[in-house]
C-alpha positions in Angstrom: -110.4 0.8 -24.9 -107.2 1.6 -27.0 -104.6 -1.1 -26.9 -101.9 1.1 -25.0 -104.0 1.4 -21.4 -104.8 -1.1 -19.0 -108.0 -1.4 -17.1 -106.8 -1.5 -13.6 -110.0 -1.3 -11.0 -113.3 -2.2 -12.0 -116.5 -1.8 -9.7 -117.6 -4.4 -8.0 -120.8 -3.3 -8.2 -121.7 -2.5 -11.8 -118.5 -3.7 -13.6 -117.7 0.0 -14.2 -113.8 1.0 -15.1 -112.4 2.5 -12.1 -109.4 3.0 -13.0 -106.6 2.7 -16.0 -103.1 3.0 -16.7 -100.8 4.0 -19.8 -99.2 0.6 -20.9 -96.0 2.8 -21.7 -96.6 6.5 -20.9 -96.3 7.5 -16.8 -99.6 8.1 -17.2 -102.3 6.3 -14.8 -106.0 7.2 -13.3 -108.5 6.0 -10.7 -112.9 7.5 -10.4 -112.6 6.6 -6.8 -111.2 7.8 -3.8 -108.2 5.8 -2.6 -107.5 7.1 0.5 -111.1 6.4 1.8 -110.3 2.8 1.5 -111.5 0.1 4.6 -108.3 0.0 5.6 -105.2 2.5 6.8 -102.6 1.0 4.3 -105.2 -0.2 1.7 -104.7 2.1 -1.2 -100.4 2.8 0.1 -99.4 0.8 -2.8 -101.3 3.7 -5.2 -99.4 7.0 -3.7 -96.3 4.7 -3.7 -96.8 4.1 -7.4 -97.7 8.3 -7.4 -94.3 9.0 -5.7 -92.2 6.6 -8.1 -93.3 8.1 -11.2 -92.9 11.9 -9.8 -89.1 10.9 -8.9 -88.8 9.1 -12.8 -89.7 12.2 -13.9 -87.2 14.9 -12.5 
């Protein structure tokens, strides 16, 4: 993994990256899908995150 992105989510499972993130570009990723979490606010604080860097960047 190159030393500018973050491992973020790995699988329980099969220690598998599941997701990463730019350490300085607004750049970020996830192989799963979020908003099929267990919960209804589980995976809020990722489209939150989303929403931040879309307002940074206008």
């Amino acid at each position: 993994m190159p030393t500018d992105v973050e491992v973020t989510h790995i699988n329980l499972n099969d220690r598998t990256v599941e997701g990463m993130r730019h350490k300085e570009l607004p750049i970020f990723s996830v192989q799963y899908h979020p908003e099929a979490a267990p919960g209804p606010h589980d995976a809020t604080y990722f489209f939150d995150q989303f929403a931040e860097l879309i307002e940074k960047q206008k």
